[in-house]
N, C-alpha and C positions, 0 to 999 in steps of 0.2 A: 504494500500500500504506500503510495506517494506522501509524503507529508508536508505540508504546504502553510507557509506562515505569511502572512501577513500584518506588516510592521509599521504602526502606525496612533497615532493618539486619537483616533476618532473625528477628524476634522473630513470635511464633503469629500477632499480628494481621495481618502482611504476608504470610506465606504464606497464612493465608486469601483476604485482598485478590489473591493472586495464583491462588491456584486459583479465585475467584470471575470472575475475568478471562477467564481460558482457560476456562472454562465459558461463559462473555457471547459471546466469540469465536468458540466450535465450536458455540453453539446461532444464532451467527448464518449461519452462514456467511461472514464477512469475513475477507478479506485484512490481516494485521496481524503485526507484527515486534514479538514481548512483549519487552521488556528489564527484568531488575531488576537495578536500582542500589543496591548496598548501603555504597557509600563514603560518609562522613558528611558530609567536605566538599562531593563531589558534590553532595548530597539539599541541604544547606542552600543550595549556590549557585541551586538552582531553583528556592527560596523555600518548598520545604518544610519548615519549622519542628516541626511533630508530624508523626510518622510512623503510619501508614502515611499515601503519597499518592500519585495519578493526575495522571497525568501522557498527555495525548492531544495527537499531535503538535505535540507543543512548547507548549501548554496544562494550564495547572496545573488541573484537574477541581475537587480538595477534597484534603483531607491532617487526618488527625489521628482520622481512624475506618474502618473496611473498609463499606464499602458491598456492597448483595446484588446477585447476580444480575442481579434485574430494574432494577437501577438504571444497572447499568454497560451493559448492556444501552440503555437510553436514550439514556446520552451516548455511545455509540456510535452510535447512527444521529439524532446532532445533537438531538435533543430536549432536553439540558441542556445 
């Protein structure tokens, strides 16, 4: 199962990054455990510095903008 975090305090751009997710998710069909981490400490120990940021099992994706659909979509089936 993929384990998928997303990293972020709750502000508009992280719930988009997160519904953009669970869309990527259920149009894929994959097995995946979403986590959002809204603790600050937390987000910064993962080396996420600007928020919003992806986080793919235990891989830092990108951080500091929401990506689309089709994007997450990619690095979910390893193409980024």
């Amino acid at each position: 199962m993929m384990k998928i975090k997303i990293m972020g305090t709750g502000c508009m751009k992280c719930k988009r990054l997160a519904k953009n997710v669970e869309k990527a998710v259920a149009e894929l069909g994959v097995s995946a455990e979403i986590e959002k981490v809204e603790d600050i400490n937390a987000i910064m120990d993962s080396g996420v510095m600007l928020t919003p940021g992806l986080i793919v099992d235990d891989e830092l994706k990108f951080s500091g903008r929401v990506a689309d659909v089709k994007e997450i979509k990619a690095i979910l089936q390893g193409g980024m």
